[in-house]
C-alpha positions in Angstrom: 133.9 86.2 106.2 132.7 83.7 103.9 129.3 82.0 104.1 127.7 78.4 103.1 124.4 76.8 103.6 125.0 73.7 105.9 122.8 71.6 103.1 124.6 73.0 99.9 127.4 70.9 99.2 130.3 72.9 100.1 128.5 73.0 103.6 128.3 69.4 103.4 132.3 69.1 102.5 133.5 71.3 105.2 130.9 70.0 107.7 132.5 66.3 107.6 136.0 67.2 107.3 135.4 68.8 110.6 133.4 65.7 112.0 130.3 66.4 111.9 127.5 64.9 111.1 124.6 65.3 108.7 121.9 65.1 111.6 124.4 67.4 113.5 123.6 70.4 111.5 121.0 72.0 113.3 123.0 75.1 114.3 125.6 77.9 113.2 128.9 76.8 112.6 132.1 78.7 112.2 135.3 77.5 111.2 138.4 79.9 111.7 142.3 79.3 111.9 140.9 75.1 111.3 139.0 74.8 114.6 135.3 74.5 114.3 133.4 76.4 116.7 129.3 75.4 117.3 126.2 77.2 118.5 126.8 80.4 120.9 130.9 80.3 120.8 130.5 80.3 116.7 127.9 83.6 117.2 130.3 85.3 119.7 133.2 84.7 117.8 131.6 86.6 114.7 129.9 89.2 116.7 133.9 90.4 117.8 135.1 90.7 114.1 131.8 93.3 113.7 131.6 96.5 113.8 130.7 98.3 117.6 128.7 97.5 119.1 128.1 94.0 118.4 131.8 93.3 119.0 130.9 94.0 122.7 128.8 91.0 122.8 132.0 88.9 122.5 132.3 89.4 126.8 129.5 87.1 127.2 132.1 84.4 126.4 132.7 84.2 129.7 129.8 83.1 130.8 130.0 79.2 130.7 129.0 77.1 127.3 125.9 75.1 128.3 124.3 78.1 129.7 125.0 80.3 126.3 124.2 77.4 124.0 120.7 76.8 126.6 119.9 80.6 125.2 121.2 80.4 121.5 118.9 77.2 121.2 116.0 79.3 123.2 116.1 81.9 120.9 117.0 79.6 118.2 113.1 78.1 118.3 111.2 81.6 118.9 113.1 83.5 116.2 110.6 83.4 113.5 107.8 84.4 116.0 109.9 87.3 117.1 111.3 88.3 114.6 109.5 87.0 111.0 110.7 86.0 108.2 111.6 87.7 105.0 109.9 86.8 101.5 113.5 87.4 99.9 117.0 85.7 100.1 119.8 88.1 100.6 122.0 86.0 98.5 120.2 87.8 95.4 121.5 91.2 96.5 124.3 92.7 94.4 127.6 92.9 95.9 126.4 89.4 98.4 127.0 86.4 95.8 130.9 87.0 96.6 130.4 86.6 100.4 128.9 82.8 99.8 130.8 79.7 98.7 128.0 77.7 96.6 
């Protein structure tokens, strides 16, 4: 896996050849095999290429779209409350430069 901010510009790039817009990027995206993939289908579809047990998570694909993405977008406002924040970017560890394009 390969990772880009959505505002650097090879975020940018790959956002719009995929059609989306800059006031669109307000979630994860994932693009794999060409298809873009948004909000809780992109998460799912990287939990199953982890390692167990976060694959397992990839079941809950099954439940339908609008209720996962009602969730991811739940979660998505609380996260710093729940979980914090970190006063370091893990792009400046060695060995993680080479997993980021930009």
């Amino acid at each position: 896996m390969r990772f880009s901010s959505l505002q650097s510009p090879a975020g940018a790039r790959i956002a719009a050849r995929h059609g989306v817009t800059p006031g669109a990027l307000d979630s994860m995206l994932l693009v794999e095999n060409g298809m873009l993939y948004r909000k809780s289908t992109a998460a799912l579809r990287i939990a199953r290429l982890l390692r167990f047990p976060w694959w397992l998570g990839y079941g809950l694909i099954v439940i339908p779209r609008f209720l996962r993405d009602a969730v991811y977008d739940f979660v998505g406002r609380r996260r710093y409350r729940w979980f914090g924040t970190r006063d370091y970017c893990l792009v400046s560890q060695p060995g993680y430069e080479r997993r980021f394009i930009e």
